[in-house]
N, CA, C and O atoms as a Tripos MOL2 file, in Angstrom:
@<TRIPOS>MOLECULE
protein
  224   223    56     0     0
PROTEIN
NO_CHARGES

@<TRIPOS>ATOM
      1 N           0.8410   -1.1760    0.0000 N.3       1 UNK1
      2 CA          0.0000    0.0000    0.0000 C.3       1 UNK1
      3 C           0.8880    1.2430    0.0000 C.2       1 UNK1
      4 O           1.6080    1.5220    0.9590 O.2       1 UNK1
      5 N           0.8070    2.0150   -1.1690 N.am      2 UNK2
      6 CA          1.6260    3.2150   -1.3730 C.3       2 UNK2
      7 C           0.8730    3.8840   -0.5860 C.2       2 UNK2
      8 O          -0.2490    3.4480   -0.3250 O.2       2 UNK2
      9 N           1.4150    5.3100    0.0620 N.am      3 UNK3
     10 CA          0.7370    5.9930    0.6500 C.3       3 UNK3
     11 C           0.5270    7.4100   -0.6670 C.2       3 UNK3
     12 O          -0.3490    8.1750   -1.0730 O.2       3 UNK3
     13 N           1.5340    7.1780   -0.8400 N.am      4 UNK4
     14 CA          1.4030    8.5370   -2.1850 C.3       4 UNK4
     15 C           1.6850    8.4100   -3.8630 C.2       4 UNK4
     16 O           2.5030    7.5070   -4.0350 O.2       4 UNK4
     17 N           1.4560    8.7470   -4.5700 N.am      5 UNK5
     18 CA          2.1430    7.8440   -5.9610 C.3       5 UNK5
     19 C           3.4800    9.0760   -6.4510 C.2       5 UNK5
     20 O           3.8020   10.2500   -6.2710 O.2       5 UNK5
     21 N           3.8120    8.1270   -6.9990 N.am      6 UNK6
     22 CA          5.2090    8.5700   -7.4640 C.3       6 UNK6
     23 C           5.0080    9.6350   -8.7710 C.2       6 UNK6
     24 O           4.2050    9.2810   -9.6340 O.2       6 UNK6
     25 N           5.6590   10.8320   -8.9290 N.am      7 UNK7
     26 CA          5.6390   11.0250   -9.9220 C.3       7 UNK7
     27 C           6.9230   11.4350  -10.3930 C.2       7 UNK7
     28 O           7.9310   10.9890   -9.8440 O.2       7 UNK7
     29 N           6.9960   12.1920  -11.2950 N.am      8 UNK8
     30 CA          8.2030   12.6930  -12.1250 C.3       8 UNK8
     31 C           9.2390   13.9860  -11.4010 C.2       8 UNK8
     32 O           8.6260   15.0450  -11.2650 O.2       8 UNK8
     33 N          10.6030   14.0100  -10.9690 N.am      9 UNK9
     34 CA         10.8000   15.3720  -10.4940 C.3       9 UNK9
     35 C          10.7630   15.9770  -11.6340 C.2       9 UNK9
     36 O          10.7740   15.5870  -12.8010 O.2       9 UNK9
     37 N          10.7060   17.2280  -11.0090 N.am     10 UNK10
     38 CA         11.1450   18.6640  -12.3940 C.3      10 UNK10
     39 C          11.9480   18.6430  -12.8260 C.2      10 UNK10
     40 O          11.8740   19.1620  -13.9400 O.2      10 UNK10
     41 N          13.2330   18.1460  -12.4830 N.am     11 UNK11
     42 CA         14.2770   18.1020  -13.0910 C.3      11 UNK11
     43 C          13.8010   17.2930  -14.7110 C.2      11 UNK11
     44 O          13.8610   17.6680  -15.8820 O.2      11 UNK11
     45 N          13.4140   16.2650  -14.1560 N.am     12 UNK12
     46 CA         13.3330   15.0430  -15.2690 C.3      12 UNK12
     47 C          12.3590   15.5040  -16.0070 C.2      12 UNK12
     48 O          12.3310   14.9310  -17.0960 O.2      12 UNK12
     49 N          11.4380   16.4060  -15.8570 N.am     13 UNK13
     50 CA         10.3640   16.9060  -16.3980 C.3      13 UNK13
     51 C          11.1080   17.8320  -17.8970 C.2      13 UNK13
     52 O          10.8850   17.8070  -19.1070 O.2      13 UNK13
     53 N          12.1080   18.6250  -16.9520 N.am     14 UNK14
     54 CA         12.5820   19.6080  -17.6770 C.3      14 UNK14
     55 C          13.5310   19.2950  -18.8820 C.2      14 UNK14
     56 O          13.7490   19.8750  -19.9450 O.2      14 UNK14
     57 N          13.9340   18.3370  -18.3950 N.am     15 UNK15
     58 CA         14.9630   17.6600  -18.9590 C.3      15 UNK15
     59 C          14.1950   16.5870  -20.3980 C.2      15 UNK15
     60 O          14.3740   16.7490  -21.6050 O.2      15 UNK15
     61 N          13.6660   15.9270  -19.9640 N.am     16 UNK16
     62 CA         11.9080   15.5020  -21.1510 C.3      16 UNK16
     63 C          11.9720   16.4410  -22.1740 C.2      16 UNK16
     64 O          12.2810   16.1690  -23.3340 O.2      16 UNK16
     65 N          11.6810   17.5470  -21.7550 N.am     17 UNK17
     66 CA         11.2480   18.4650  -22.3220 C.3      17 UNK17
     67 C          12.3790   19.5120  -23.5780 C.2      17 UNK17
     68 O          11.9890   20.0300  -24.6240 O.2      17 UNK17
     69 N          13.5380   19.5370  -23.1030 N.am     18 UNK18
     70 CA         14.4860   20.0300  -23.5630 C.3      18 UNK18
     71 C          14.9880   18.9640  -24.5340 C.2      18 UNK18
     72 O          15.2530   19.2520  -25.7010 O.2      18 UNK18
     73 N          15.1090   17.7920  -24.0670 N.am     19 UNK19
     74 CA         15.9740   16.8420  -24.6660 C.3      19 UNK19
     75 C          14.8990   16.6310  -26.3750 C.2      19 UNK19
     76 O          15.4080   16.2730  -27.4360 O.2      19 UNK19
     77 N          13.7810   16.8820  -26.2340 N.am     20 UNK20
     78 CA         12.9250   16.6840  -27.5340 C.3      20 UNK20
     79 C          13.5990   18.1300  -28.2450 C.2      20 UNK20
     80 O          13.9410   17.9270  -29.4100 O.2      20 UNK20
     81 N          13.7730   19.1060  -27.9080 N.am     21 UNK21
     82 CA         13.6240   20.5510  -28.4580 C.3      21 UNK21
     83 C          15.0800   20.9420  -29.0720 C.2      21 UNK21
     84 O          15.2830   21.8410  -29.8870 O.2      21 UNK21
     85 N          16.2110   19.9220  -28.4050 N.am     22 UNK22
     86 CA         18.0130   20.3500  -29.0240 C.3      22 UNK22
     87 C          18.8190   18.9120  -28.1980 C.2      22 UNK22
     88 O          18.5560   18.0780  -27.3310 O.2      22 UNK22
     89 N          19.7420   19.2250  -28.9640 N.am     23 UNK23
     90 CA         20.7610   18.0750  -28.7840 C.3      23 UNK23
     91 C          21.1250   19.1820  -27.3520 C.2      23 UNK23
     92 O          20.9740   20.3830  -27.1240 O.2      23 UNK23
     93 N          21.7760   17.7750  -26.4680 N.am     24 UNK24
     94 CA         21.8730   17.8400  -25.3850 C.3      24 UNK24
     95 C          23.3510   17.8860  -25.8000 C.2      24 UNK24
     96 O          23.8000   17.5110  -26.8830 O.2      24 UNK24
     97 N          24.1800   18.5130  -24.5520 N.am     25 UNK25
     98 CA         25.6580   17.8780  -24.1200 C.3      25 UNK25
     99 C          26.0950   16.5740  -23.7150 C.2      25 UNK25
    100 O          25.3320   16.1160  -22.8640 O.2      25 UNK25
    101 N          26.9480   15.8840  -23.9810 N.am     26 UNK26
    102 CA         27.3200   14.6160  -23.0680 C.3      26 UNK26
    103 C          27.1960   14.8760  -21.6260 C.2      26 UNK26
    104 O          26.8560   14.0090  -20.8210 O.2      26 UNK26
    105 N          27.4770   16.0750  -21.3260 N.am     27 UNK27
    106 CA         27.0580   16.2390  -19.5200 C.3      27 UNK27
    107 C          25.6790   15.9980  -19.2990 C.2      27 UNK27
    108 O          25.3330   15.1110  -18.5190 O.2      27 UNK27
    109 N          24.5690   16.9430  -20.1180 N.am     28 UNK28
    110 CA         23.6920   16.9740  -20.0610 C.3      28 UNK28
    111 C          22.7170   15.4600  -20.3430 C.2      28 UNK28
    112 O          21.6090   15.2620  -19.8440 O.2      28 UNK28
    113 N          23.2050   14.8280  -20.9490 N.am     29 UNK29
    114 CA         22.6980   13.5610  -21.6140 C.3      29 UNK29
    115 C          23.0320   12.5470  -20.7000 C.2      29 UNK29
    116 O          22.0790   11.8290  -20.3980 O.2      29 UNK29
    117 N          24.2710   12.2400  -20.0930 N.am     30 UNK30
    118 CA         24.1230   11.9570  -18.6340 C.3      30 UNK30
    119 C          23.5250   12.2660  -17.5010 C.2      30 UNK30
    120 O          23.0550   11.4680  -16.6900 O.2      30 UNK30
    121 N          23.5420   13.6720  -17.4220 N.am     31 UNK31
    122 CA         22.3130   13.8060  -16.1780 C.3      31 UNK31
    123 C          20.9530   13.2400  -16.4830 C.2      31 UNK31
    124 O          20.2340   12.7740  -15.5990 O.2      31 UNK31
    125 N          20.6620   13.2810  -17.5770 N.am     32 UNK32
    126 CA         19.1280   13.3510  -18.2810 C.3      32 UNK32
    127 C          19.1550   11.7310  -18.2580 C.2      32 UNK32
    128 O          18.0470   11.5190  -17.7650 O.2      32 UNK32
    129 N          19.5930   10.7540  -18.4300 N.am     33 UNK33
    130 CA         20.0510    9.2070  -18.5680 C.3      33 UNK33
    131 C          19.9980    9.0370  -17.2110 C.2      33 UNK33
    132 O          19.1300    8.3070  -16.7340 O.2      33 UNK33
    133 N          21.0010    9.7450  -16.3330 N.am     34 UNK34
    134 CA         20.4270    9.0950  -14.4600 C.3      34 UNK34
    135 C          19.1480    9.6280  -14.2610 C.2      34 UNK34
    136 O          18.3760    8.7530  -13.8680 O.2      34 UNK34
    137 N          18.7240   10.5270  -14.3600 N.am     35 UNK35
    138 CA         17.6630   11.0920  -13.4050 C.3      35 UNK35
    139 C          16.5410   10.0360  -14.4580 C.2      35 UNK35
    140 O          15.4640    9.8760  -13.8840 O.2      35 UNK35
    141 N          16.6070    9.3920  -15.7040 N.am     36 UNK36
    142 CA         15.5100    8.4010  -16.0030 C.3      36 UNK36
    143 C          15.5390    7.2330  -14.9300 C.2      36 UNK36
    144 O          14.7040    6.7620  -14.1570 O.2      36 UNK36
    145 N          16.9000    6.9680  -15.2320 N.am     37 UNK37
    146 CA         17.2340    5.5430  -14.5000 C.3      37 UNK37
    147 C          16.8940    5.6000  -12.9950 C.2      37 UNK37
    148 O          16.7160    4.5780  -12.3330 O.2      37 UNK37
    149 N          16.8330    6.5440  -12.6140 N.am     38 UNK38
    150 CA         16.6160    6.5890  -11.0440 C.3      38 UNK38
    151 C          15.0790    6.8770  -10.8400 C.2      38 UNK38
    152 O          14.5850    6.5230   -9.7690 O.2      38 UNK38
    153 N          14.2860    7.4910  -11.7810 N.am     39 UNK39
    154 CA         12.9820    7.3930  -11.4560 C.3      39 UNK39
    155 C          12.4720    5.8860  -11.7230 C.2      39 UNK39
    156 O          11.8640    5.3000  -10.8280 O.2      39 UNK39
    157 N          12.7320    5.2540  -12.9880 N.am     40 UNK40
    158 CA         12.8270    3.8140  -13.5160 C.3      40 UNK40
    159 C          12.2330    2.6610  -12.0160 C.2      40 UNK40
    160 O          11.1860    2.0620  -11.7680 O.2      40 UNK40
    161 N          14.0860    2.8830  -11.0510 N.am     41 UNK41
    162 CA         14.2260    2.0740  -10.2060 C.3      41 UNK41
    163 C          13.2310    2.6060   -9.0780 C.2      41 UNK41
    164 O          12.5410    1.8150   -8.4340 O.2      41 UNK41
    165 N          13.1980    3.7010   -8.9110 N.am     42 UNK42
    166 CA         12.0480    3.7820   -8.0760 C.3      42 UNK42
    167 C          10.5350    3.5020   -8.1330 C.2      42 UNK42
    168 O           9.8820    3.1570   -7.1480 O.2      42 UNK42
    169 N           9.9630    3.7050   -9.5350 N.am     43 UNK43
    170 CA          8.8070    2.6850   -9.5210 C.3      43 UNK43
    171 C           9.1330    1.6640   -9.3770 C.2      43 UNK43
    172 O           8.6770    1.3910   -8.2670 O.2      43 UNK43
    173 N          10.0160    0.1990   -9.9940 N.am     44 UNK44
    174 CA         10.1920   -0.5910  -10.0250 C.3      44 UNK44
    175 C          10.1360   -1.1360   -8.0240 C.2      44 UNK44
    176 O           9.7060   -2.2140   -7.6130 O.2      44 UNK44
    177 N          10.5990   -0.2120   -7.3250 N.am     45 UNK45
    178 CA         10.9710   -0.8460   -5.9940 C.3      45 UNK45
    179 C           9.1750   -0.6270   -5.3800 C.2      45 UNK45
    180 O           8.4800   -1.3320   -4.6480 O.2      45 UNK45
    181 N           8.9550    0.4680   -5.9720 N.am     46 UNK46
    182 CA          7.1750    0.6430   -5.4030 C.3      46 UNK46
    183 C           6.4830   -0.4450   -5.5680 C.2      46 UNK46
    184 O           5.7870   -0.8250   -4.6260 O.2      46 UNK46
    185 N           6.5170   -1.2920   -6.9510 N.am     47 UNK47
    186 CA          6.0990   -2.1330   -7.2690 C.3      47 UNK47
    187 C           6.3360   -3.2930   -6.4540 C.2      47 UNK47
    188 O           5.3880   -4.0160   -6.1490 O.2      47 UNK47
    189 N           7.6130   -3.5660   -6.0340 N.am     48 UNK48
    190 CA          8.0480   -4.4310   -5.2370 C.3      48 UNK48
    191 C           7.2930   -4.2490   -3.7940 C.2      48 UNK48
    192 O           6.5120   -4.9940   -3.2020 O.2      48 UNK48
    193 N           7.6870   -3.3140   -3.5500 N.am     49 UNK49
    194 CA          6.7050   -3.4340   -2.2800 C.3      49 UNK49
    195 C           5.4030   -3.2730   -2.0470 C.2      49 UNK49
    196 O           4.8900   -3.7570   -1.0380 O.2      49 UNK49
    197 N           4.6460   -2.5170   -3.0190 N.am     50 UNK50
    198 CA          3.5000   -2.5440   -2.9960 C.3      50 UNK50
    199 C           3.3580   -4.5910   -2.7930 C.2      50 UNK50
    200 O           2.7850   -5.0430   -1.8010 O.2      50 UNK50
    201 N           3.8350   -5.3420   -3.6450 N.am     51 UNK51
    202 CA          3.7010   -6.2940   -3.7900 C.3      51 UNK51
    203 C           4.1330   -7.0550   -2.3740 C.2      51 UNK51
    204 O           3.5230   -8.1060   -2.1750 O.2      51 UNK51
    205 N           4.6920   -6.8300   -1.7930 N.am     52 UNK52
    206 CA          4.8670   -7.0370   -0.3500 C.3      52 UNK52
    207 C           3.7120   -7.2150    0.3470 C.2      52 UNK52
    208 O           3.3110   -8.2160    0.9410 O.2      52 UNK52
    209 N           3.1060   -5.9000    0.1840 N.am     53 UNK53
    210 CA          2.4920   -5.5600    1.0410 C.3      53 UNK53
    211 C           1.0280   -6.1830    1.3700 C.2      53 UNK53
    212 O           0.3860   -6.3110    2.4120 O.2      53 UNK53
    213 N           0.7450   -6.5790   -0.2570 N.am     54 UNK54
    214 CA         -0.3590   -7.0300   -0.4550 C.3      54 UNK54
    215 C          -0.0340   -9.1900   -0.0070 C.2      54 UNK54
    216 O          -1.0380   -9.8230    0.3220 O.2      54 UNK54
    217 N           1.0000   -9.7610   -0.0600 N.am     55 UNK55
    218 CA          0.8060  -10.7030    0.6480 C.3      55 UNK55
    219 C           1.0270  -11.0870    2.2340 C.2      55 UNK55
    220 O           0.8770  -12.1050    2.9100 O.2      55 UNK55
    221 N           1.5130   -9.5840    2.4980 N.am     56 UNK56
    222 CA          1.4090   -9.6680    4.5040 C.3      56 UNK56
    223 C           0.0630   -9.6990    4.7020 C.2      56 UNK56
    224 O          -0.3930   -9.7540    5.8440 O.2      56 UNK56
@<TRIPOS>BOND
     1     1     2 1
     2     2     3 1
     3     3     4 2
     4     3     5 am
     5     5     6 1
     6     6     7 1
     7     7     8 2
     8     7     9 am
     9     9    10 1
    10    10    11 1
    11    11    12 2
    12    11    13 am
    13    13    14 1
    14    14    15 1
    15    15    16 2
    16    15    17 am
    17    17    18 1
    18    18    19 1
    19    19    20 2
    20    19    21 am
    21    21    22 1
    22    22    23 1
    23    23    24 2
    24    23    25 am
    25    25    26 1
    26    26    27 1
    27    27    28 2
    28    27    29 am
    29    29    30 1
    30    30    31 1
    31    31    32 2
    32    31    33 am
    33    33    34 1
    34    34    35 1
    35    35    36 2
    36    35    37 am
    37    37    38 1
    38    38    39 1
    39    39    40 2
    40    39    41 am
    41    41    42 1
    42    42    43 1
    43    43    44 2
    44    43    45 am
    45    45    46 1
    46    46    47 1
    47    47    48 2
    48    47    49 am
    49    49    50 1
    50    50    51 1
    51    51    52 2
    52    51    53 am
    53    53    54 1
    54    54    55 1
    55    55    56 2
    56    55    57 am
    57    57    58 1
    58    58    59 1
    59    59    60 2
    60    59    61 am
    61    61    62 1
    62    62    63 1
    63    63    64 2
    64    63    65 am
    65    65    66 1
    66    66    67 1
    67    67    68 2
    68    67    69 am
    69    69    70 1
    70    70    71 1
    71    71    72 2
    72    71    73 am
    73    73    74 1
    74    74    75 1
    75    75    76 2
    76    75    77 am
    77    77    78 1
    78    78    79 1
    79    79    80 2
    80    79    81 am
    81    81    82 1
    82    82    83 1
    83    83    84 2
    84    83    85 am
    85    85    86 1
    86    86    87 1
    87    87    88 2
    88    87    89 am
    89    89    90 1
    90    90    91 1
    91    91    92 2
    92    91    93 am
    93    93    94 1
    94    94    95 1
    95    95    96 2
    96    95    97 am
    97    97    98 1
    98    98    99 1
    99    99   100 2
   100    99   101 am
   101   101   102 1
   102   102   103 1
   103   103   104 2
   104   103   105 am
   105   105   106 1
   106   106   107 1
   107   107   108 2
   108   107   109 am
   109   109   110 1
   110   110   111 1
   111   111   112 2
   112   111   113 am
   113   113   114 1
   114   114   115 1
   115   115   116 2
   116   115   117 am
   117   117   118 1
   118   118   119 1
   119   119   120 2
   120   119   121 am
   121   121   122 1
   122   122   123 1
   123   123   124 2
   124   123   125 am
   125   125   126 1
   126   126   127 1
   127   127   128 2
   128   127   129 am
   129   129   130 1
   130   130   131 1
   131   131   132 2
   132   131   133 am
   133   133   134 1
   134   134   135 1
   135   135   136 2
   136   135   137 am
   137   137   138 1
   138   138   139 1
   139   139   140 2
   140   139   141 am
   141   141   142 1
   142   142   143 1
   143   143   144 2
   144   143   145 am
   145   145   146 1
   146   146   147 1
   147   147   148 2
   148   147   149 am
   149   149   150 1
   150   150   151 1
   151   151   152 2
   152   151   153 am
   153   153   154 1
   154   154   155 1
   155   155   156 2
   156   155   157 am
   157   157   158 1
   158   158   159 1
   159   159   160 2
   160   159   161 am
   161   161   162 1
   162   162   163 1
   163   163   164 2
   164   163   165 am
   165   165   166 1
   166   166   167 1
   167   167   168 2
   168   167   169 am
   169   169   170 1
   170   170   171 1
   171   171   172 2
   172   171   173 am
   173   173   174 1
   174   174   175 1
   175   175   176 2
   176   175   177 am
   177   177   178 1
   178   178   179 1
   179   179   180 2
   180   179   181 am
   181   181   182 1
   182   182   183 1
   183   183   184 2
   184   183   185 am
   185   185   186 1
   186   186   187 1
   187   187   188 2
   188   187   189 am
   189   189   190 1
   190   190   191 1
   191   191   192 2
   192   191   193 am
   193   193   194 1
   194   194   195 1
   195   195   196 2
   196   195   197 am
   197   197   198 1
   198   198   199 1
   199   199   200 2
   200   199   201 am
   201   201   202 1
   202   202   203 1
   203   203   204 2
   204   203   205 am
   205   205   206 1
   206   206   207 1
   207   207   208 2
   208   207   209 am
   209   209   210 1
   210   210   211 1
   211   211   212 2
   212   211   213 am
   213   213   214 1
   214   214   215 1
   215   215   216 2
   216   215   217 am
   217   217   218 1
   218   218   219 1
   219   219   220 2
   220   219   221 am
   221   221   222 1
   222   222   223 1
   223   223   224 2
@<TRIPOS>SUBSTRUCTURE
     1 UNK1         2 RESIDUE 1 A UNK
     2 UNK2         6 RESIDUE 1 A UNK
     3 UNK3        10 RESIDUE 1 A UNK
     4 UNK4        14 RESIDUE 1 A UNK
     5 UNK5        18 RESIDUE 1 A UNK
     6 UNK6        22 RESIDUE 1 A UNK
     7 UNK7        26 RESIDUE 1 A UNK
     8 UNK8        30 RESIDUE 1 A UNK
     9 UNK9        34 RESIDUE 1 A UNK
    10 UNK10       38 RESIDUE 1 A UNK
    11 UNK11       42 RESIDUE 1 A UNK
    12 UNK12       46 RESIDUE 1 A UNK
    13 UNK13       50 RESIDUE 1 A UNK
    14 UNK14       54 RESIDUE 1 A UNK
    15 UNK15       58 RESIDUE 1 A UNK
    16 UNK16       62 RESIDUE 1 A UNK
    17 UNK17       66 RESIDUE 1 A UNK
    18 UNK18       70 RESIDUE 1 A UNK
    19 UNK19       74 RESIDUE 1 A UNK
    20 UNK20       78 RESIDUE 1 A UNK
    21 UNK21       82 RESIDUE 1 A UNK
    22 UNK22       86 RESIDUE 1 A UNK
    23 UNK23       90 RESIDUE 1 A UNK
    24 UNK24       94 RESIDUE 1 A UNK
    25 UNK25       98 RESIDUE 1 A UNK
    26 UNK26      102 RESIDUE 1 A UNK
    27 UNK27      106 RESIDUE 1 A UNK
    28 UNK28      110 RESIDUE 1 A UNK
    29 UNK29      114 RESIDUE 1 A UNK
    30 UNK30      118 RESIDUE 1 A UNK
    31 UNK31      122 RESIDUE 1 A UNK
    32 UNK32      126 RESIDUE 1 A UNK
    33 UNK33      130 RESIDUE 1 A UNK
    34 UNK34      134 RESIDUE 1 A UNK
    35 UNK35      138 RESIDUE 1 A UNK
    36 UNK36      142 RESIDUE 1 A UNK
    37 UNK37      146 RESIDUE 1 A UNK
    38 UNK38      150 RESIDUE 1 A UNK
    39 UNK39      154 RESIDUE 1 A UNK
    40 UNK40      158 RESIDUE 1 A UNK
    41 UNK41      162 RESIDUE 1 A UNK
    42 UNK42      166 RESIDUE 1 A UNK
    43 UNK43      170 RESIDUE 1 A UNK
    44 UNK44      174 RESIDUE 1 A UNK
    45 UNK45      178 RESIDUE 1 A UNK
    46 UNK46      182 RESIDUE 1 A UNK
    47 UNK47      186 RESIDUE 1 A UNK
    48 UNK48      190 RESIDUE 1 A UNK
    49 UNK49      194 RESIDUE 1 A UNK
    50 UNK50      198 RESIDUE 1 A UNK
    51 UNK51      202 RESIDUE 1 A UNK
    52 UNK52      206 RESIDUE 1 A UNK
    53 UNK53      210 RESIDUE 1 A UNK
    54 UNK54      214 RESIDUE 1 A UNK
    55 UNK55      218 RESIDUE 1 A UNK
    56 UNK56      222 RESIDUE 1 A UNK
């Protein structure tokens, strides 16, 4: 049982958003590549525990 749902930071929002509109930097294209991967793993772990939660 989530108590809240997950959504997107601004960063990653912003970054969404830019990355459609111009080529990014390799700096930039790395930040923009973690901050996916880290929202990614964080649903993925919600899921996990939501799933927990529901066989306690």
């Amino acid at each position: 049982m989530l108590l809240k749902d997950r959504c997107e930071s601004l960063d990653l929002l912003i970054m969404q958003s830019v990355n459609t509109r111009m080529k990014l930097s390799e700096k930039e294209k790395f930040f923009y590549t973690n901050l996916e991967k880290g929202y990614e793993g964080e649903v993925k772990f919600d899921r996990l525990v939501d799933g927990l939660n529901q066989e306690s």
